[in-house]
PADOLO-247585 format. One record per residue (C-alpha): residue in three letters; x, y, z. Coordinates in steps of 0.001 Angstrom, whole numbers, padded with zeros to 6 digits, always signed. Example, Ala and Ser with C-alpha at 12.3 -4.5 7.8 and 13.67 -1.06 7.14 Angstrom:
Ala+012300-004500+007800/Ser+013670-001060+007140/
% end
This chain:
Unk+000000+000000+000000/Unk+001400+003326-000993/Unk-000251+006513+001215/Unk-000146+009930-000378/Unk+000818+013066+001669/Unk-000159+016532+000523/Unk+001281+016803-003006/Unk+003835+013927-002461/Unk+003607+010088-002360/Unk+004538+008854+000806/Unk+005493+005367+002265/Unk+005063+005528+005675/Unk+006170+002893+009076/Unk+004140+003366+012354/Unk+006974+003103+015678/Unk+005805+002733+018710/Unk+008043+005047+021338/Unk+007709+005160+024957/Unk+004068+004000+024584/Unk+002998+006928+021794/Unk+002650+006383+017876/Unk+004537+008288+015802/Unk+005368+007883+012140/Unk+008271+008311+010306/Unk+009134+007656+005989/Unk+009954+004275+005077/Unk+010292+002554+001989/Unk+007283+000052+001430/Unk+003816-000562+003221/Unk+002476+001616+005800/Unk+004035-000880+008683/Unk+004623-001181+012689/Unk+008604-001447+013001/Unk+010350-002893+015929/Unk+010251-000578+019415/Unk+012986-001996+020584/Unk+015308-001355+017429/Unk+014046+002339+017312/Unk+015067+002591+021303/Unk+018476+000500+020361/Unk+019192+003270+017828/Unk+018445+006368+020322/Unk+020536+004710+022753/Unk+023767+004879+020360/Unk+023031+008171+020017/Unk+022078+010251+023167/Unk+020960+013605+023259/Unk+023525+015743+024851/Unk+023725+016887+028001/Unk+024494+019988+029560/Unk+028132+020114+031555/Unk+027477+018686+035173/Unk+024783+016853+034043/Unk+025049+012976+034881/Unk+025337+010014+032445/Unk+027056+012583+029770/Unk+030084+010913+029266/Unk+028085+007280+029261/Unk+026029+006439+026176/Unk+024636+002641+026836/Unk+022671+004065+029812/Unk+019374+006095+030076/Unk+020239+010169+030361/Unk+018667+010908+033582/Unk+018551+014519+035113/Unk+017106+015373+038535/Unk+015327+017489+039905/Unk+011986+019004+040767/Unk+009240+019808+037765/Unk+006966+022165+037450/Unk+004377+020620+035210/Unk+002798+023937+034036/Unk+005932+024893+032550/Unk+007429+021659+031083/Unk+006967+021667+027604/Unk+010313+019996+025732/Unk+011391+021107+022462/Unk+010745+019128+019769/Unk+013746+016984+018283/Unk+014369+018024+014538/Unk+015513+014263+013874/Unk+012832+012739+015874/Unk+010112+010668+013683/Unk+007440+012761+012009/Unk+004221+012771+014449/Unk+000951+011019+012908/Unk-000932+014072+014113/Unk+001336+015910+011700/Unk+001175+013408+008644/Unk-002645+013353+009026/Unk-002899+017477+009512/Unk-001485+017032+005966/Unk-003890+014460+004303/Unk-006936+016729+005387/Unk-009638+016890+007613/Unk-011441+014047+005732/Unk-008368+011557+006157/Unk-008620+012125+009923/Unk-012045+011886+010199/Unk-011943+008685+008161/Unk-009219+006817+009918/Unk-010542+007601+013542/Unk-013855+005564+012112/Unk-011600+003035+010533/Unk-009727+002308+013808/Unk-012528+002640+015764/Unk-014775-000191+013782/Unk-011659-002444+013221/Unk-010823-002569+016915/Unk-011311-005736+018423/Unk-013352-004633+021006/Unk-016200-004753+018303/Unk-015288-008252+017691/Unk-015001-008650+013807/Unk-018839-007298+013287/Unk-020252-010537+012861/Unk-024057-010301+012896/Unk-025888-011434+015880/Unk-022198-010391+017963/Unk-022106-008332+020593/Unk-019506-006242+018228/Unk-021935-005896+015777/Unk-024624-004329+018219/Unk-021565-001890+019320/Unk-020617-001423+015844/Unk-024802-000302+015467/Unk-024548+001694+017875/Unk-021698+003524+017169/Unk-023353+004278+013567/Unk-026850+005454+015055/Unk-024607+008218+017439/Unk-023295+009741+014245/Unk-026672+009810+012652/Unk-028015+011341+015259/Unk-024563+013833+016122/Unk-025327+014655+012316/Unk-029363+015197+013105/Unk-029944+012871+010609/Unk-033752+012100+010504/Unk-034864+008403+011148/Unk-035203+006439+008011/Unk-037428+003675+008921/Unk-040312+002753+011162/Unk-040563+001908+014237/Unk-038195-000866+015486/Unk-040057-003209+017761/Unk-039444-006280+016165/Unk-038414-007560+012482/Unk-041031-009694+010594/Unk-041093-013443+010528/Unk-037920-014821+008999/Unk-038567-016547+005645/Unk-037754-020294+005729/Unk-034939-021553+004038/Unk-036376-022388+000694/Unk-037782-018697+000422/Unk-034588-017524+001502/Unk-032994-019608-001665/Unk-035636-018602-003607/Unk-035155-014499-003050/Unk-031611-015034-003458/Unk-032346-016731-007052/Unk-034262-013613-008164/Unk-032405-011164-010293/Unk-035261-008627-011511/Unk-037573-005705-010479/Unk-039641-008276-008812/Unk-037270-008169-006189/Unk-038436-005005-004516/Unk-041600-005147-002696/Unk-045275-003157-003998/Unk-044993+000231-003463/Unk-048483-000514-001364/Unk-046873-002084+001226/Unk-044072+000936+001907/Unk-044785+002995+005424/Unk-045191+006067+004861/Unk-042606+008707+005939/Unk-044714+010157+008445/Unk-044050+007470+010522/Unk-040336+006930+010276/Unk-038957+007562+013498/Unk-036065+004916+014353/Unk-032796+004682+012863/Unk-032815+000723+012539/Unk-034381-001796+010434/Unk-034476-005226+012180/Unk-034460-008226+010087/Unk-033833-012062+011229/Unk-031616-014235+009077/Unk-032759-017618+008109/Unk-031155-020730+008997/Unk-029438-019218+012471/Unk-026365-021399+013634/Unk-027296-023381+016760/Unk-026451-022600+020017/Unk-025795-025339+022762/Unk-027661-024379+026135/Unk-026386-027050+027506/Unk-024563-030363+027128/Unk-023121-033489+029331/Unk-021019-036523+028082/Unk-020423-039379+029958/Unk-017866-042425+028226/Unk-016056-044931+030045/Unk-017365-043806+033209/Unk-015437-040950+032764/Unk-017498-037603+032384/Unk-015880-035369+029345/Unk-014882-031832+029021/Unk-016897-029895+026303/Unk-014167-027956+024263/Unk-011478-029967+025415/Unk-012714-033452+025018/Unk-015888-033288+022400/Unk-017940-030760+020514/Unk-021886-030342+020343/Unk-022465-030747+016295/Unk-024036-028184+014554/Unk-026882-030733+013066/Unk-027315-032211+016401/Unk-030972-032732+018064/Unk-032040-032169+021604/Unk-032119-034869+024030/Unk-030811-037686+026779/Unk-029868-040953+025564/Unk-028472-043822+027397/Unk-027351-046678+025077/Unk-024803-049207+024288/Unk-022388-048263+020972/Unk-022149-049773+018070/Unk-018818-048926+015782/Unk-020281-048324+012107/Unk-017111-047542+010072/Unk-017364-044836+008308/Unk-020892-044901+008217/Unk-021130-045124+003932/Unk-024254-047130+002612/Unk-022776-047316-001327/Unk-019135-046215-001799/Unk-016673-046570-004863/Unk-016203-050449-006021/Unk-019253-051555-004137/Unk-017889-050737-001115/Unk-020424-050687+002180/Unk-020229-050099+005659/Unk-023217-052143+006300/Unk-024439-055748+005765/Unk-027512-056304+005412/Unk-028824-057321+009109/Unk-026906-054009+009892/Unk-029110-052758+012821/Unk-028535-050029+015058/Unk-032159-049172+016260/Unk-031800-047827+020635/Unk-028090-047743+020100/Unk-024957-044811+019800/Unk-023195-045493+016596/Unk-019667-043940+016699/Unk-018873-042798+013217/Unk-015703-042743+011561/Unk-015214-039122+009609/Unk-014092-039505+005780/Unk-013693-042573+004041/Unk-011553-045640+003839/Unk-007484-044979+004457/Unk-004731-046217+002954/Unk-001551-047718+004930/Unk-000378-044102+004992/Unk-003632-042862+005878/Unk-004580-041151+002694/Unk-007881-041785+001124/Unk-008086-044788-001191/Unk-010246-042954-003443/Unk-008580-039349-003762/Unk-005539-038497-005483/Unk-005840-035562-003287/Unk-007545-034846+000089/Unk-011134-036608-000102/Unk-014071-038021-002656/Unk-017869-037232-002354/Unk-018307-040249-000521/Unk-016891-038540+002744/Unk-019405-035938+002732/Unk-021348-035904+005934/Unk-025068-035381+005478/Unk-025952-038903+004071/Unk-024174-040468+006462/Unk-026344-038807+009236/Unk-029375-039467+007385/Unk-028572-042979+006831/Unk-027996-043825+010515/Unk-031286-041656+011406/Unk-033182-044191+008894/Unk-031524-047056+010672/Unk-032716-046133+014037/Unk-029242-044987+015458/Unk-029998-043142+019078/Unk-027624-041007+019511/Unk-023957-040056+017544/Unk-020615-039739+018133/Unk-018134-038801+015423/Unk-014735-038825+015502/Unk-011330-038505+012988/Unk-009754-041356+012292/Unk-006567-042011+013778/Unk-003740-041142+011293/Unk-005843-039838+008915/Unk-003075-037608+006545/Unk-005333-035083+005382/Unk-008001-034426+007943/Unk-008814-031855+010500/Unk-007114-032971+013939/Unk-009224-030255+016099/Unk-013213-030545+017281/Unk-015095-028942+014868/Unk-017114-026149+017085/Unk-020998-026514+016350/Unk-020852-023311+014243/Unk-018816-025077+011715/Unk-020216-028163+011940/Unk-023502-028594+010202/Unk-023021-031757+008447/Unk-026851-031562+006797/Unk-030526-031706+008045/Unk-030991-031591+012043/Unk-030852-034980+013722/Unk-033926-035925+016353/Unk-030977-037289+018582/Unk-027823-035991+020333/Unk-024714-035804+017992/Unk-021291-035027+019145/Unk-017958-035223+018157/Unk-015066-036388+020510/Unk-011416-036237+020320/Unk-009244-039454+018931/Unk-007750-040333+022404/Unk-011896-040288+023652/Unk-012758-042806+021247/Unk-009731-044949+021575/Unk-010356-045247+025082/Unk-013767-046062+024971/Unk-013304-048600+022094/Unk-010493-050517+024013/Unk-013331-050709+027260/Unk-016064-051638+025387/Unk-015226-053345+022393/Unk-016021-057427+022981/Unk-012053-058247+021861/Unk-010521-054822+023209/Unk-009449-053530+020338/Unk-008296-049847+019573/Unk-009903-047334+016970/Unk-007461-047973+014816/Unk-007576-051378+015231/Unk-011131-050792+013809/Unk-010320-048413+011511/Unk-008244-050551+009696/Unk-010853-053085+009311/Unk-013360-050259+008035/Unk-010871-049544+005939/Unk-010838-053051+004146/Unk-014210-053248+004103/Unk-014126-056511+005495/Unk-015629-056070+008518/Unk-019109-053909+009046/Unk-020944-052998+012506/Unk-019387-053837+015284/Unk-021658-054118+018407/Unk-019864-053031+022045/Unk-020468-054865+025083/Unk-023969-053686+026471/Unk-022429-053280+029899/Unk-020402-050614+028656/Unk-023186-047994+027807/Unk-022563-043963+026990/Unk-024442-041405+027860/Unk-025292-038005+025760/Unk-027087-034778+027190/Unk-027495-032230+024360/Unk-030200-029061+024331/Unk-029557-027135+021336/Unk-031247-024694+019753/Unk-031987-023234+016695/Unk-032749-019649+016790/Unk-032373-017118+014472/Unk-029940-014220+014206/Unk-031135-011122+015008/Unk-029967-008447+013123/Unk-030268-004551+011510/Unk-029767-002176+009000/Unk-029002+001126+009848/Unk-029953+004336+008246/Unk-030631+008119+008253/Unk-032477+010887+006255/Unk-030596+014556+004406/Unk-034160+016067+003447/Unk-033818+017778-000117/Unk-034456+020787-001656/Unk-036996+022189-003712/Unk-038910+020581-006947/Unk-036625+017202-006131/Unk-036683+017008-002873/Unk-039234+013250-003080/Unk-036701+012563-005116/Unk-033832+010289-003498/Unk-030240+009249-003889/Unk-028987+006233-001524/Unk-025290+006223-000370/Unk-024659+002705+001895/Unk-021952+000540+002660/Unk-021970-002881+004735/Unk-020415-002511+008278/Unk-020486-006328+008991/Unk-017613-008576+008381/Unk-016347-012032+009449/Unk-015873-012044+013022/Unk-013969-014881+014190/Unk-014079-016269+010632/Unk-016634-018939+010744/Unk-018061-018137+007179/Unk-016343-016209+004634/Unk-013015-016890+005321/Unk-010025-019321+004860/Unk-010880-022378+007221/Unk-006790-022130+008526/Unk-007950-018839+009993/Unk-010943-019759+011813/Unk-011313-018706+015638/Unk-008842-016096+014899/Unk-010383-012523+014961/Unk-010923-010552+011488/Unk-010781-007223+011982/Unk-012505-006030+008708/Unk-010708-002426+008744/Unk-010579-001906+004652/Unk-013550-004726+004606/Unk-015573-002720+005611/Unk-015306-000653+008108/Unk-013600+001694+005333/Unk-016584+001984+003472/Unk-018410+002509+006498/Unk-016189+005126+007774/Unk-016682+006930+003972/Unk-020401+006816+004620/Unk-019955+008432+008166/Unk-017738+011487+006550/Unk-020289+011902+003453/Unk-022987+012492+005946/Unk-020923+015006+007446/Unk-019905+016660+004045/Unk-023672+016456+002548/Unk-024871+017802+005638/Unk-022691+020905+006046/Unk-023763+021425+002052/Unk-027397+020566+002392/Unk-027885+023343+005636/Unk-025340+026038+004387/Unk-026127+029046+002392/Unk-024735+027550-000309/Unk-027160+024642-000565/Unk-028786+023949-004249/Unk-032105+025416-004377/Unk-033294+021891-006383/Unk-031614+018513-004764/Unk-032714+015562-004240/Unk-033054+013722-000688/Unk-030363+011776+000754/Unk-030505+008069+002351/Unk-027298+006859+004068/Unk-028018+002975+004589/Unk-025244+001176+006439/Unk-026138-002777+005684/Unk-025774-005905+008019/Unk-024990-009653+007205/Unk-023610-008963+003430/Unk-020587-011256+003966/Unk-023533-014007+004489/Unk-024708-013204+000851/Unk-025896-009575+000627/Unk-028588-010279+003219/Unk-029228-007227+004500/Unk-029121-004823+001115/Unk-031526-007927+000104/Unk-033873-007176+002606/Unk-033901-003278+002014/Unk-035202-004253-001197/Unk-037127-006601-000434/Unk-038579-003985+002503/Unk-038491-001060+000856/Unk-038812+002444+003070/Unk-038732+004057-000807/Unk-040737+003043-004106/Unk-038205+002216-006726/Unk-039318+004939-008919/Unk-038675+007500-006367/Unk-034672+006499-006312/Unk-032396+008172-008805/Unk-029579+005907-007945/Unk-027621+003999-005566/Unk-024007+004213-004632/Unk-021975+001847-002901/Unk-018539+002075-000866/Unk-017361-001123-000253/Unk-013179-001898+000441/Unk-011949+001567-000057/Unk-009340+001647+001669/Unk-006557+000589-000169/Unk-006075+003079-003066/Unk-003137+002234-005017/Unk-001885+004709-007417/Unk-004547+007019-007519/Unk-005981+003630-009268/Unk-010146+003044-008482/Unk-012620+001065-009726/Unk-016124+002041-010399/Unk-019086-000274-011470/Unk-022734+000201-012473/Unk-021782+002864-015291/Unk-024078+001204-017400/Unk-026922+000779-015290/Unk-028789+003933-016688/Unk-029529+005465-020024/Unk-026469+007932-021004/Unk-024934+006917-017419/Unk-021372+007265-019199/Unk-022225+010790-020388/Unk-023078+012104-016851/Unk-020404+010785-014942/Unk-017476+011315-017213/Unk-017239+015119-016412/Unk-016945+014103-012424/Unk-014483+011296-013251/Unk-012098+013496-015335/Unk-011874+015961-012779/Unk-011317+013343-009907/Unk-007116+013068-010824/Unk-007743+009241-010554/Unk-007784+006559-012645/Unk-011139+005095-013294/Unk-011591+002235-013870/Unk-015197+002124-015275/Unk-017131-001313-015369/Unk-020232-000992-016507/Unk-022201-004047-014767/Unk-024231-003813-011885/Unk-023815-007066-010770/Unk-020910-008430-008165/Unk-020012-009569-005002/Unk-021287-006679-003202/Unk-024963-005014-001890/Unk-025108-002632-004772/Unk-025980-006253-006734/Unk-029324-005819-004274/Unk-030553-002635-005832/Unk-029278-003330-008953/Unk-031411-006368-009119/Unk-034325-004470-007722/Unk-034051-002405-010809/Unk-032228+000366-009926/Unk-029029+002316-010672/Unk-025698+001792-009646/Unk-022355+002685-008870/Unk-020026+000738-007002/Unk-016279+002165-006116/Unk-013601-000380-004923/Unk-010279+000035-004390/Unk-009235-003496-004947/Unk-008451-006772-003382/Unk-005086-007558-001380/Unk-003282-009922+000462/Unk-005153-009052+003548/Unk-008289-009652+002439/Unk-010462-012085+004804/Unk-007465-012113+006797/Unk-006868-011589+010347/Unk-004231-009034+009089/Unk-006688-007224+007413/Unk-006185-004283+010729/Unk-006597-000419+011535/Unk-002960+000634+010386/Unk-002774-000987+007353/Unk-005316+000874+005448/Unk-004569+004377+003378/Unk-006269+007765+004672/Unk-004935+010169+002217/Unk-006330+008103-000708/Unk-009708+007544+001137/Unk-010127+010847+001309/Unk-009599+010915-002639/Unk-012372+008226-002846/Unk-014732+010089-000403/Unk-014160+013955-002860/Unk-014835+012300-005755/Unk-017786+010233-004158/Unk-019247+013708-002675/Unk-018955+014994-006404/Unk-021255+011896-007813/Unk-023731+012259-005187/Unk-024012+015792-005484/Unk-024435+015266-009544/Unk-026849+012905-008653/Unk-029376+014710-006501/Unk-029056+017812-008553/Unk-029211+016743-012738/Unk-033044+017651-013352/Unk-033800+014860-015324/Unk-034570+011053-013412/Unk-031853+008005-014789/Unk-033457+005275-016522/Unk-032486+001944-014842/Unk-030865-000039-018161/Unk-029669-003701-017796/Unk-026402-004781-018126/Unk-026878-008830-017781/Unk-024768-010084-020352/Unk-021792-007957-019571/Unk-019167-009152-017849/Unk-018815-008561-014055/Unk-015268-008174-011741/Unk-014756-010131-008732/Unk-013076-009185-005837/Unk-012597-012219-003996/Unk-008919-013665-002840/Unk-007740-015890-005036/Unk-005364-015953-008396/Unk-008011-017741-010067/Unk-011855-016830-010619/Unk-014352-019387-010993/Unk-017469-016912-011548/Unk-020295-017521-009292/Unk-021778-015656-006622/Unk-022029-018083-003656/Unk-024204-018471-000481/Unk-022896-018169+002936/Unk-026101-019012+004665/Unk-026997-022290+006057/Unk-028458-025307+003889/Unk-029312-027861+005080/Unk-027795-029896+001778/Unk-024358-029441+001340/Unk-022303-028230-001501/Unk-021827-024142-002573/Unk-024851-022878-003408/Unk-024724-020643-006873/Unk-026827-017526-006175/Unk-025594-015410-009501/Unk-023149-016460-012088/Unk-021316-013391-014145/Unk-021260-013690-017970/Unk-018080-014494-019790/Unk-016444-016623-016643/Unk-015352-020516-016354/Unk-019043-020861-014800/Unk-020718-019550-017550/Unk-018894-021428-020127/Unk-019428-024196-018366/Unk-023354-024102-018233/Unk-023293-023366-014452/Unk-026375-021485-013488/Unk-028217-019773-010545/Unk-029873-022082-008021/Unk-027164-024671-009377/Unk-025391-026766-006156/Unk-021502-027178-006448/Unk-020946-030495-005145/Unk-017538-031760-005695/Unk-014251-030024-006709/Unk-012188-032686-009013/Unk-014052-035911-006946/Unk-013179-034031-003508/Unk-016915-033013-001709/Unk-017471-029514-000752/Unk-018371-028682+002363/Unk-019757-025319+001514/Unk-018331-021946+000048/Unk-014548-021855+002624/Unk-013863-025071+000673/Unk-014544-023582-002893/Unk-012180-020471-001828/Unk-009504-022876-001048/Unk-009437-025056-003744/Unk-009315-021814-005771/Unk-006311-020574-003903/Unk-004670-023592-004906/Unk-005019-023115-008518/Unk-003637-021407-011495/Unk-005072-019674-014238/Unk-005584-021989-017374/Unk-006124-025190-014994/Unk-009331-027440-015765/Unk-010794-028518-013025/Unk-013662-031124-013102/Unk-017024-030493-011015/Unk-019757-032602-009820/Unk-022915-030067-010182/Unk-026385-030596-009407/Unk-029164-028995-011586/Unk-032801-029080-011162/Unk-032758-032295-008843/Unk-030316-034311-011532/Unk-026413-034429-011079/Unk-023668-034002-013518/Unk-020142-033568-014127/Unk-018702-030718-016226/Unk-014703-029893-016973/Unk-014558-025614-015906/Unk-010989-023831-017432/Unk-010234-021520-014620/Unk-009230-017775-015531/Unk-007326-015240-013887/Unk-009143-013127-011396/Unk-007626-010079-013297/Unk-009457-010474-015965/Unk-012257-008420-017038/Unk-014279-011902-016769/
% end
């Protein structure tokens, strides 16, 4: 990241001294740099002291002078050579810059926890929003906010996700009218919640277990108490590759705890014999749930098998572990020295679990019943509420003959949180800050409402502008939930909206280097906004589709106008690294001017846009990889697994390959996908140019199709 200062381009390093920041030039990113080096350095060099003074003739140790201080009158000199202050680089950026970054580092902190909906963080993160709508006497922008409506069950969720046109935003019939708008938040549930364990007890061996240290509540786990013996069913597949079974046919497991092997069969080195790399379809979890369900199993217990090469070695925690529909009966996984232990007390011939593994993994062998004396015990209440969540937004009233007229300005100030969804599975449990995504957009929102405000009340306002609503959106790393339900929820009838603009990852300008999409979601949109763009000093980057990874894709599929400025992806992105001091004031502050300028345009041209279509134009992604497969995923729960396509962009590997919406993603060259963190890493793994096969299922039937990955740079 390169971070202009005034007229120059400036590198800058953060240093921490004597417990302040300060920042000094340095060649490369905007970076913290070693304390202890910086104090090593002063150290060689002392500042001198005056003749009498002590420690003058002794450079390795601290200069120390004595005496009394008045502390109205002490007031050091600043040291020409010292590092540059950051109150002094930032005077220099501009008010804007400061503004910005004090919202950036405020968001990003982890005090608001990654901004994961249903989070504490994220209610602090709403909060801290509504206080600057309000310090900004901001009117209300929705209802009032006693509860949200009934969520919509999964399969409407799927189904509002599949929609792509105007029939996306709700009758204008069903709008409140503004009279009543008098909160600042608009509550919405999301579907499919994760569950949450009240309470759980585990008994094995005799020996109670530790939840977190010894097993894990699954995430597709019932409620209930059972008391049962065990019976060992292998890896638990009813039809695998060669006609390979974990059953026979008097295979009966009715009253009993079957303890499941994860996977599928091993090799002698403990790689799967049916993967040239990592796992096959046949390890995917769901069926094997629903096939001990049908066989009467009474409870579950899952574990890894022991020297298993390529799988996960930790408990899965019961967010990440919703292996298909919910079970009627308690499911748990336990750890590998659990399971050993109770297979050596309770198996008839003492054996250990991997003992039985390798005899699942022949195939030779099916059920095995343990000794009846040697029952477990499983205590599970789980529940499966829903996530409650909101939107947050605030009212500039316009001026004049356009004044019920309106121009939206949002940005999403959700993110990952502990990176459970959305996020490279190596990272989970580790907190994401989200500072550039996108609590820099959110930030740019904050300082246009400040900007538009001071405009809108000074003598200087237009006589004729359009109204103003700043929308700040939850849950869009699920999949655009909350722009979704805005639409879907409208406070405004589509054809009282000029246009929407959305600031999403702008944070990390990179030679004066932006791009901007939706320029050709209106009539002559080109013609309007090339004026503003020329007199921006950027480089634009003009896409004209309104379609991406992003909650301007909401309105745009609601049938509205677009623009959507980005300042790119980066090796930070979905990363724990992605943090406060890493992102690029002085060139936010470029985004935010030239932003100001297309909103001001906006609310001001006389004549209304005309919402055009650009389906059948290509569309940029944004997400981390080399490679770019095309689709638009879902992050919400299913309860079949696989990576649910909500949108597919023209002119990608998806597209060419006949992938459509409300397609399923199975399997990624034979190796089952566990949802949309899978796809992203088999995608980091890749190369443009590779061809990759994929198991797809389309309108109920499955097939196979060969997809030539291209290079997320390209325009495709």
């Amino acid at each position: 990241m390169q971070m202009p200062a005034c007229v120059h381009r400036l590198s800058l390093s953060l240093v921490l001294i004597g417990g302040g920041i300060t920042i000094c030039p340095a060649e490369g990113a905007f970076a913290w740099q070693d304390a202890a080096a910086v104090g090593a350095a002063a150290k060689k060099a002392p500042k001198p002291l005056a003749p009498g003074d002590s420690n003058s003739d002794d450079p390795s140790t601290p200069n120390i002078i004595e005496g009394a201080i008045n502390v109205y009158d002490y007031s050091p000199e600043p040291d020409a050579s010292a590092p540059t202050p950051v109150s002094t680089i930032l005077r220099e950026l501009g008010p804007d810059a400061i503004e910005w970054f004090q919202h950036v580092e405020t968001l990003s902190n982890p005090f608001f926890e990654g901004r994961a909906p249903g989070t504490k963080g994220a209610e602090y993160a709403a909060d801290y929003i509504e206080f600057w709508l309000r310090h900004f006497d901001l009117e209300p922008a929705f209802p009032e906010a006693l509860a949200a409506p009934a969520a919509p069950t999964q399969a409407e969720a799927d189904t509002a996700r599949s929609q792509a046109g105007p029939d996306a935003v709700a009758p204008a019939s069903g709008i409140a009218p503004q009279s009543s708008w008098v909160s600042y938040r608009q509550p919405f549930d999301l579907p499919g919640a994760g569950p949450k364990v009240v309470s759980s007890t585990v008994t094995l061996s005799g020996a109670e277990l530790k939840r977190g240290d010894d097993y894990s509540v699954l995430g597709n786990s019932g409620s209930g108490v059972v008391e049962a013996p065990v019976t060992f069913v292998g890896y638990g597949i009813e039809e695998g590759k060669d006609g390979y079974t974990s059953y026979s046919p008097d295979s009966d497991v009715k009253g009993r705890v079957a303890l499941l092997l994860r996977y599928e069969p091993l090799d002698a080195d403990g790689k799967s014999r049916w993967a040239e790399r990592r796992f096959s379809e046949f390890a995917a979890m769901a069926g094997k749930f629903d096939a001990l369900l049908a066989r009467g199993a009474a409870g579950v217990i899952l574990v890894t098998p022991p020297e298993c090469r390529d799988g996960r070695k930790r408990l899965e925690s019961t967010a990440t572990s919703r292996f298909g529909d919910r079970m009627g009966v308690p499911c748990i996984q336990v750890t590998e020295a659990q399971a050993d232990a109770l297979c050596k007390s309770a198996d008839p011939r003492g054996r250990s679990l991997l003992d039985l593994r390798r005899l699942a993994d022949s195939g030779m062998e099916k059920t095995v019943n343990f000794r009846d004396d040697q029952p477990v015990s499983i205590a599970a209440e789980v529940t499966r509420g829903v996530i409650e969540t909101r939107n947050l937004g605030g009212v500039l009233r316009g001026k004049g003959e356009l004044a019920k007229e309106w121009v939206i300005i949002g940005g999403h100030y959700d993110h990952v949180g502990y990176g459970d969804y959305g996020a490279d599975p190596t990272n989970r449990g580790k907190l994401h800050p989200g500072a550039d995504d996108n609590a820099s957009g959110t930030a740019a929102v904050l300082v246009l409402i400040r900007r538009l405000s001071e405009l809108y009340n000074s003598n200087a306002a237009p006589a004729n502008a359009r109204s103003i609503l700043f929308l700040t959106f939850s849950a869009e790393e699920i999949g655009l939930d909350g722009s979704r339900w805005w639409v879907q929820h409208p406070t405004l009838g589509v054809d009282e909206i000029n246009a929407m603009i959305n600031l999403d990852m702008v944070g990390r300008l990179r030679d004066d280097d932006l791009a901007v999409g939706g320029v050709g979601t209106a009539e002559g949109f080109m013609d309007l906004l090339k004026p503003v763009f020329d007199s921006s000093g950027l480089t634009i980057r003009a896409d004209p589709s309104g379609r991406g990874p992003s909650d301007h894709q909401s309105f745009y599929s609601g049938g509205i106008p677009v623009l959507f400025l980005f300042t790119g992806v980066h090796g930070d992105y979905h990363k724990p690294s992605d943090e406060g001091f890493t992102v690029d004031p002085g060139g936010a502050a470029k985004v935010i001017a030239l932003t100001d300028e297309l909103a001001r345009m906006l609310a001001q041209t006389p004549s209304r846009l005309k919402f055009t279509t650009t389906d059948g134009t290509r569309t940029a992604g944004r997400r981390g990889a080399g490679v770019r497969l095309g689709i638009s995923p879902g992050y919400g729960e299913s309860s079949e697994p696989g990576v649910h396509v909500e949108a597919v962009s023209a002119e990608t590997a998806a597209a060419e390959a006949g992938i459509v919406a409300g397609d399923v993603v199975l399997a990624w060259n034979g190796t089952a996908l566990e949802g949309p963190a899978d796809l992203m890493q088999h995608l980091r793994e890749h190369k443009p140019g590779d061809v990759v096969k994929l198991k797809v299922k389309h309108d109920g039937q499955v097939r196979e199709v060969d997809v030539t990955l291209r290079s997320n740079r390209d325009a495709g």
